[in-house]
Backbone atoms as SQL, in Angstrom:
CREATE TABLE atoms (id INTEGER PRIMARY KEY, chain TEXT, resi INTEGER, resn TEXT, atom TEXT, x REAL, y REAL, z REAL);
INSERT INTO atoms VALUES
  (1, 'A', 1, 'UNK', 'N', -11.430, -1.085, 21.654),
  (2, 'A', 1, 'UNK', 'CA', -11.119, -1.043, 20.233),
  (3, 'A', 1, 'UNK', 'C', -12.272, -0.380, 19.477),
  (4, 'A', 2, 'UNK', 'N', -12.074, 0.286, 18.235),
  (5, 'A', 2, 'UNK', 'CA', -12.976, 0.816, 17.761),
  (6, 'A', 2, 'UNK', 'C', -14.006, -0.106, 16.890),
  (7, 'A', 3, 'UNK', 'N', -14.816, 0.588, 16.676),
  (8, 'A', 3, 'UNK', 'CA', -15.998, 0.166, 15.557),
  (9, 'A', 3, 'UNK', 'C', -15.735, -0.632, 14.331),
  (10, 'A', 4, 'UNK', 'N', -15.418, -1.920, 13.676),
  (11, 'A', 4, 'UNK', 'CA', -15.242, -2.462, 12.447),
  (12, 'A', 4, 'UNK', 'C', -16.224, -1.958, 11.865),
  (13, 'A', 5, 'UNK', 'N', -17.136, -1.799, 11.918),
  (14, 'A', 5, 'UNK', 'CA', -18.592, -1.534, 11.215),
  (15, 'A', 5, 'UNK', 'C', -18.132, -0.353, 9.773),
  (16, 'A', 6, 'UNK', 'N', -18.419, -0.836, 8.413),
  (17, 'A', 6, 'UNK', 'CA', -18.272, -0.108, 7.431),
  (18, 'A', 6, 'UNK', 'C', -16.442, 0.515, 6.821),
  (19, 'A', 7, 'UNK', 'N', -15.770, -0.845, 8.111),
  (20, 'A', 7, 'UNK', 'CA', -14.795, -0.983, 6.461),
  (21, 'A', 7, 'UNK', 'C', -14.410, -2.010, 5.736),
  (22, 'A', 8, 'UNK', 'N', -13.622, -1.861, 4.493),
  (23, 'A', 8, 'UNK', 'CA', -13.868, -2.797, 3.880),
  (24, 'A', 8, 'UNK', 'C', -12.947, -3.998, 4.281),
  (25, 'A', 9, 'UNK', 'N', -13.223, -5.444, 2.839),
  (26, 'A', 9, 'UNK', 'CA', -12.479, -6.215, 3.560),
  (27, 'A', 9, 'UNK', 'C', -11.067, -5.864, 3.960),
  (28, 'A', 10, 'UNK', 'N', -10.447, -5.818, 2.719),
  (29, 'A', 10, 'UNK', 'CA', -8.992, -5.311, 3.164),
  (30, 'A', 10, 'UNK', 'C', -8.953, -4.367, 3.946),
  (31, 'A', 11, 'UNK', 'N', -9.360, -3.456, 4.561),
  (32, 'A', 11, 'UNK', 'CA', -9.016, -3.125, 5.389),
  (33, 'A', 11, 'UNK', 'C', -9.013, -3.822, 6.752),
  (34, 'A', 12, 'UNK', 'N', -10.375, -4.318, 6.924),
  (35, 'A', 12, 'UNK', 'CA', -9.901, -5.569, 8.292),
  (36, 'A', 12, 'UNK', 'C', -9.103, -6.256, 7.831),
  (37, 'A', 13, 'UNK', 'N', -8.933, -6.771, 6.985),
  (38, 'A', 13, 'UNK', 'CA', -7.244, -7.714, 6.659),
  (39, 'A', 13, 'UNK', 'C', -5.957, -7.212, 7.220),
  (40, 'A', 14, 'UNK', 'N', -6.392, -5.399, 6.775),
  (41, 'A', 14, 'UNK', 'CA', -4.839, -4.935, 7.183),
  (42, 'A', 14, 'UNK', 'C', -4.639, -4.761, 8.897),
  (43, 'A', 15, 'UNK', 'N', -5.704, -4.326, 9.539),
  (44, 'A', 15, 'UNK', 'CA', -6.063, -4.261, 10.606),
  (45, 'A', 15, 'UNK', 'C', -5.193, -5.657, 11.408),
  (46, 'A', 16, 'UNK', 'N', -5.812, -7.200, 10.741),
  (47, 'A', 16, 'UNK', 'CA', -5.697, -8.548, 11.198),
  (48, 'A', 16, 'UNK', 'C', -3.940, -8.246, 11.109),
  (49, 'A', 17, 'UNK', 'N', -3.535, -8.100, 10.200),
  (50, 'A', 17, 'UNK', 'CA', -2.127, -8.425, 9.629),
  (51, 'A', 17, 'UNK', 'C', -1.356, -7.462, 10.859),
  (52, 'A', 18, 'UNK', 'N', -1.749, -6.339, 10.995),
  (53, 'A', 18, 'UNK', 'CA', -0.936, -5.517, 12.040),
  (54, 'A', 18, 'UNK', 'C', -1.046, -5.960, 13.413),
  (55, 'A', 19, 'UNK', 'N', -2.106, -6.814, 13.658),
  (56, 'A', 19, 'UNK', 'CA', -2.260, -7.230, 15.239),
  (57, 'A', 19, 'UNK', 'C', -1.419, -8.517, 15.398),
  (58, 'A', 20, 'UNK', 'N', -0.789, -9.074, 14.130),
  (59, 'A', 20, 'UNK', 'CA', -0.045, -10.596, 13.830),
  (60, 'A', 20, 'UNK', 'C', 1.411, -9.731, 14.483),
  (61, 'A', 21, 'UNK', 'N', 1.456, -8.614, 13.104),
  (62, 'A', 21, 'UNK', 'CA', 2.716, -8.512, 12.847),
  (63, 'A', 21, 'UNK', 'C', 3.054, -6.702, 13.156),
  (64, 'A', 22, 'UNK', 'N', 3.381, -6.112, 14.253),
  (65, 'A', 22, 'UNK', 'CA', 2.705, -4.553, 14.512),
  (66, 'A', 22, 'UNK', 'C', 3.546, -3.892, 13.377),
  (67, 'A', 23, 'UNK', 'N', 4.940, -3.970, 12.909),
  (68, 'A', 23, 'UNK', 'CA', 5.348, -2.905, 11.796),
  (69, 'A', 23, 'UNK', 'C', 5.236, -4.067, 10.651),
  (70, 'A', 24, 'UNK', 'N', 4.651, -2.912, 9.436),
  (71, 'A', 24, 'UNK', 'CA', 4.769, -3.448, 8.238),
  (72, 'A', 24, 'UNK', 'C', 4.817, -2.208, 7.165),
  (73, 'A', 25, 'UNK', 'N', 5.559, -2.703, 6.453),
  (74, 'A', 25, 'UNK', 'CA', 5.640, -1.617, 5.074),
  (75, 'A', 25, 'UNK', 'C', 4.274, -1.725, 4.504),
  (76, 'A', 26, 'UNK', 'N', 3.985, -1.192, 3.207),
  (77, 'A', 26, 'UNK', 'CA', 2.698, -1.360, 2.673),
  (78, 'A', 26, 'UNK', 'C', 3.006, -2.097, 1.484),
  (79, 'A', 27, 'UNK', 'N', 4.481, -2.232, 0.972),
  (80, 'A', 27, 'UNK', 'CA', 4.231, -3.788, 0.206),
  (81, 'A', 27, 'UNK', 'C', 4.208, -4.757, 0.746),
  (82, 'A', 28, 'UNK', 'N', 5.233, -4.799, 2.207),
  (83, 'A', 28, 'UNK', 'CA', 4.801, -6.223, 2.871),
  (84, 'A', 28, 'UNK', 'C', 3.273, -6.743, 3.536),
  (85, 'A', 29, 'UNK', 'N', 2.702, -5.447, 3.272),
  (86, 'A', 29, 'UNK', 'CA', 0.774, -6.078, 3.784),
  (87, 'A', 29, 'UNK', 'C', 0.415, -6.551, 2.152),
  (88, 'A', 30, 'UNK', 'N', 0.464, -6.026, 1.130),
  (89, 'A', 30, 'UNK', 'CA', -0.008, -5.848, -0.352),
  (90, 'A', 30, 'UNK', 'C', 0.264, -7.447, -0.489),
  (91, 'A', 31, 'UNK', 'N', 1.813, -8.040, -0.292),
  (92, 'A', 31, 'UNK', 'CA', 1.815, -9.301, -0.818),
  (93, 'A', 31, 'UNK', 'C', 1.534, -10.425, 0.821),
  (94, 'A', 32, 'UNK', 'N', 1.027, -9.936, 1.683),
  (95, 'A', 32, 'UNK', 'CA', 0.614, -10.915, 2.166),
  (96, 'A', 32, 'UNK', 'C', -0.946, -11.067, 2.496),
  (97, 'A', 33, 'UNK', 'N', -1.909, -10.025, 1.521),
  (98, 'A', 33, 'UNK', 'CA', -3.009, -9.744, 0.984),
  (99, 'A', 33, 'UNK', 'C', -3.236, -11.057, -0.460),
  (100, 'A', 34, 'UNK', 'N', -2.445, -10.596, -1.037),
  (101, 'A', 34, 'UNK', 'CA', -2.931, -10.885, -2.314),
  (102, 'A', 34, 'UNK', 'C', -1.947, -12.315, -2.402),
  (103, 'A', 35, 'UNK', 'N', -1.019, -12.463, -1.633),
  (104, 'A', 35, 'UNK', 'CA', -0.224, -13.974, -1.400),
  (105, 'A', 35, 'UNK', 'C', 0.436, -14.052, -2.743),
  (106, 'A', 36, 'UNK', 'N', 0.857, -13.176, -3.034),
  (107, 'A', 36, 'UNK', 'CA', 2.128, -13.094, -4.344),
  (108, 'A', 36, 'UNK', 'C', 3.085, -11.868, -4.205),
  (109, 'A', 37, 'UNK', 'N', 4.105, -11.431, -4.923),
  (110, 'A', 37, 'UNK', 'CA', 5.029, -10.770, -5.083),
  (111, 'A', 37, 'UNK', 'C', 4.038, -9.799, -5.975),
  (112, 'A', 38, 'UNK', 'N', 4.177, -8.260, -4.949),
  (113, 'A', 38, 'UNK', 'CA', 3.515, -7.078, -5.429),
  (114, 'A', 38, 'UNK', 'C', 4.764, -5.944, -5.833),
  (115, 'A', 39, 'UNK', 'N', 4.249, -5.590, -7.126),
  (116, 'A', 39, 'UNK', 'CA', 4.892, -4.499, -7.582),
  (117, 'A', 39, 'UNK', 'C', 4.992, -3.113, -7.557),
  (118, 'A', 40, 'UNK', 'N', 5.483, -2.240, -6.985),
  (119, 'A', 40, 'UNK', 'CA', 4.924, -0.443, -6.551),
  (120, 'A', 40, 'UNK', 'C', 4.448, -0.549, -7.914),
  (121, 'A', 41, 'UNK', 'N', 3.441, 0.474, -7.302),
  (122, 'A', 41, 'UNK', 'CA', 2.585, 0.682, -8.518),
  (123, 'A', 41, 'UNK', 'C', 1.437, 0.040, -9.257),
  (124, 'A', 42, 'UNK', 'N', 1.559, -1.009, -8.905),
  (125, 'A', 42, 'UNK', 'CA', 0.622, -2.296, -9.689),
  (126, 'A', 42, 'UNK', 'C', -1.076, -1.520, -8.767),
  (127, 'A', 43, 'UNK', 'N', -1.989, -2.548, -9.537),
  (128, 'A', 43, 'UNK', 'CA', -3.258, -2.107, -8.807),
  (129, 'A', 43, 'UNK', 'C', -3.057, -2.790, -7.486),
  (130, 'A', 44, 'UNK', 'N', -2.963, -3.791, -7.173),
  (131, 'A', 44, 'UNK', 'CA', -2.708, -4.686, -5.758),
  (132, 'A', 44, 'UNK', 'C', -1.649, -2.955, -4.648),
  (133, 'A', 45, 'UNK', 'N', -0.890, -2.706, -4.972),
  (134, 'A', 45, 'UNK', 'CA', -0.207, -2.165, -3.743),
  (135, 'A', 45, 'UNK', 'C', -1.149, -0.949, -3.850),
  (136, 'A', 46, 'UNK', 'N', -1.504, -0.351, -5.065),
  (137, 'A', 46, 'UNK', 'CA', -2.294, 0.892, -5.008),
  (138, 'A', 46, 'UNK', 'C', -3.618, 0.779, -4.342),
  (139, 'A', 47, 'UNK', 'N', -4.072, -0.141, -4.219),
  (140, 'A', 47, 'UNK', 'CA', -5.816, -0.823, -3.293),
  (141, 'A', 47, 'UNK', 'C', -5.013, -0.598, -1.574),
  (142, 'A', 48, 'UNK', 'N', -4.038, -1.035, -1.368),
  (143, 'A', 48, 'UNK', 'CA', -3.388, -1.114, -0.161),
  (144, 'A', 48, 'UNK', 'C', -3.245, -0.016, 0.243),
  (145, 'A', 49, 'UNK', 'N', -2.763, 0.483, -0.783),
  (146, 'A', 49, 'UNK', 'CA', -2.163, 2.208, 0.123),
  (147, 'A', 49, 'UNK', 'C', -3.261, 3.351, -0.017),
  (148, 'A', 50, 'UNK', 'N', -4.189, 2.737, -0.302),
  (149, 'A', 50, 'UNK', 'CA', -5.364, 3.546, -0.366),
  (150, 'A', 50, 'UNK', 'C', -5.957, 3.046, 0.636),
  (151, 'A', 51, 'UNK', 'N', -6.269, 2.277, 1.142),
  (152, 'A', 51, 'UNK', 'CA', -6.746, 1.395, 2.223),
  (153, 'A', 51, 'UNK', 'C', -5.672, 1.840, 3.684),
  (154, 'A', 52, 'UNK', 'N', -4.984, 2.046, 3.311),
  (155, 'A', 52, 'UNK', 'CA', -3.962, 2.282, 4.720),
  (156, 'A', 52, 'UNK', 'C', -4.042, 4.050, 4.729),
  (157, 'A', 53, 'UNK', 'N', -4.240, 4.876, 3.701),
  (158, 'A', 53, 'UNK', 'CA', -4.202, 6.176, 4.542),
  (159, 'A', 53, 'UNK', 'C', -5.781, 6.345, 4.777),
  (160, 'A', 54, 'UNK', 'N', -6.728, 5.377, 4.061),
  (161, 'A', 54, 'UNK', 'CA', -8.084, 5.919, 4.754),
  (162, 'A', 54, 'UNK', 'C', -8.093, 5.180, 5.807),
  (163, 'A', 55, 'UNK', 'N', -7.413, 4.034, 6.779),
  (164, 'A', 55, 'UNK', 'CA', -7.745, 4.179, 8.182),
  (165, 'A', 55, 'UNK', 'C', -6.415, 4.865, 8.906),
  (166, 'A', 56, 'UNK', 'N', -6.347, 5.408, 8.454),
  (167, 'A', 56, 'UNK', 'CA', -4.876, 6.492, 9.541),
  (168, 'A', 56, 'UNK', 'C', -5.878, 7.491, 9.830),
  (169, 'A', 57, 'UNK', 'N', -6.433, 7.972, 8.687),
  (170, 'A', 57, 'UNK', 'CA', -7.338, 9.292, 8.413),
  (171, 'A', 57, 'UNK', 'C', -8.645, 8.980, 9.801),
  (172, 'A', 58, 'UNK', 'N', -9.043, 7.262, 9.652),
  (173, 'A', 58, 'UNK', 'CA', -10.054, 7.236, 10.488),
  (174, 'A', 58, 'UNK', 'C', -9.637, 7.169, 12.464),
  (175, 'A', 59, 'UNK', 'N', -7.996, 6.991, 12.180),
  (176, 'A', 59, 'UNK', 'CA', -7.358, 6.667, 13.668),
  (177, 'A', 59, 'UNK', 'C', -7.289, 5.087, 13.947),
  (178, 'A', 60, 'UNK', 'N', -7.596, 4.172, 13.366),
  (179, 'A', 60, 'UNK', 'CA', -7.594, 2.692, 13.568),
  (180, 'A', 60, 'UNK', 'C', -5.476, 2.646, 13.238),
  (181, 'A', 61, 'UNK', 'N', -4.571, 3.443, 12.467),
  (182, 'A', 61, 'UNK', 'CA', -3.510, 2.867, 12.231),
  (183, 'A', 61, 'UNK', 'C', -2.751, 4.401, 11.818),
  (184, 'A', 62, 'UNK', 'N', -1.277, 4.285, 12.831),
  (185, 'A', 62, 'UNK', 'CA', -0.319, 5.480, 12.868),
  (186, 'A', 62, 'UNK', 'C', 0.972, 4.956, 11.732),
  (187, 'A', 63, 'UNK', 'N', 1.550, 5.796, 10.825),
  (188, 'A', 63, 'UNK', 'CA', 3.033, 5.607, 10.287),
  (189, 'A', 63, 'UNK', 'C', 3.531, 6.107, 11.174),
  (190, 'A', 64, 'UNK', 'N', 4.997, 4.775, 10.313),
  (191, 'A', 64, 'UNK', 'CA', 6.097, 5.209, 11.589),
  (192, 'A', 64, 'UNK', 'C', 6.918, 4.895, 10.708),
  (193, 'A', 65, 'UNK', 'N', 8.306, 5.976, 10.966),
  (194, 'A', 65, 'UNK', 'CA', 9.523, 5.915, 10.517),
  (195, 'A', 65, 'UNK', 'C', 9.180, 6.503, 9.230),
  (196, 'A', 66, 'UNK', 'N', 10.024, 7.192, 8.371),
  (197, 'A', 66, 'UNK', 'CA', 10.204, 7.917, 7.119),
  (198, 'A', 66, 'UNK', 'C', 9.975, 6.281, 6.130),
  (199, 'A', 67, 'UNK', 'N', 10.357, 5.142, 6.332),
  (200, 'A', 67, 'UNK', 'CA', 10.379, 4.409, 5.512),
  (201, 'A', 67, 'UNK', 'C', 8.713, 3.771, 5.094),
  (202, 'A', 68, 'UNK', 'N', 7.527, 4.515, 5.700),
  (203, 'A', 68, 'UNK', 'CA', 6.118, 3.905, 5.879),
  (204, 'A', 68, 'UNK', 'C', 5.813, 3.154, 6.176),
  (205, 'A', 69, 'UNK', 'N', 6.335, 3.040, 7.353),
  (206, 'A', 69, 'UNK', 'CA', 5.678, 1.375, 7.968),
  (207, 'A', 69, 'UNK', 'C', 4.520, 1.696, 9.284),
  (208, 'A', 70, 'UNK', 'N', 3.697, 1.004, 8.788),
  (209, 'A', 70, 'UNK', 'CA', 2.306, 0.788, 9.497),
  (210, 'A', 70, 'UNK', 'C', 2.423, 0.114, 10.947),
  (211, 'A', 71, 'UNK', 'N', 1.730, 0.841, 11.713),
  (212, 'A', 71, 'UNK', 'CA', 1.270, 0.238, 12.880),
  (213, 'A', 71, 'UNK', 'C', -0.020, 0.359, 13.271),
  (214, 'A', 72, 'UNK', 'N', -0.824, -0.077, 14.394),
  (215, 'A', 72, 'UNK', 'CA', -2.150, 0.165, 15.002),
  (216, 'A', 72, 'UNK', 'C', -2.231, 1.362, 16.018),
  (217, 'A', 73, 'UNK', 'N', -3.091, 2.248, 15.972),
  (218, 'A', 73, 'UNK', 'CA', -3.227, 3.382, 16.342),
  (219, 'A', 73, 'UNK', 'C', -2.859, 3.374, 18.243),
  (220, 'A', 74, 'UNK', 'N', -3.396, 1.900, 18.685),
  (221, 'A', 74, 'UNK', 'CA', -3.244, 1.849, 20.439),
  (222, 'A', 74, 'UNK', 'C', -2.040, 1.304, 20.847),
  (223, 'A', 75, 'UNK', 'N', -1.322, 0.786, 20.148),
  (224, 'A', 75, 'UNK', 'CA', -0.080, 0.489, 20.118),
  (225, 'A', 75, 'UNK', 'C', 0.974, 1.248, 20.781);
């Protein structure tokens, strides 16, 4: 597995959440981040989806399916 070293929390959160659960949309990580009902758009899903294409970008996590659902890169 790769290096945790220098990301942030949520991102090991999202990391944790994909090794629970391997597909997830990026509102279903957003509200089981923040443990409430997230709105597109709100700052909560926008922290998320900023957080999910900078570790795709780093290789820790691949999309899948046209609908954006997240998985882990060794998967």
């Amino acid at each position: 597995m790769q290096d945790l070293v220098g990301l942030s929390k949520n991102q090991k959160r999202i990391l944790e959440l994909l090794n629970i659960k391997p597909d997830m949309t990026t509102k279903e990580i957003a509200e089981m981040i923040f443990g409430k009902i997230v709105e597109y758009k709100s700052k909560e899903y926008t922290s998320v989806h900023r957080s999910l294409f900078s570790l795709e970008k780093q290789g820790y996590i691949k999309r899948v399916q046209v609908q954006l659902r997240w998985r882990r890169a060794n998967q």
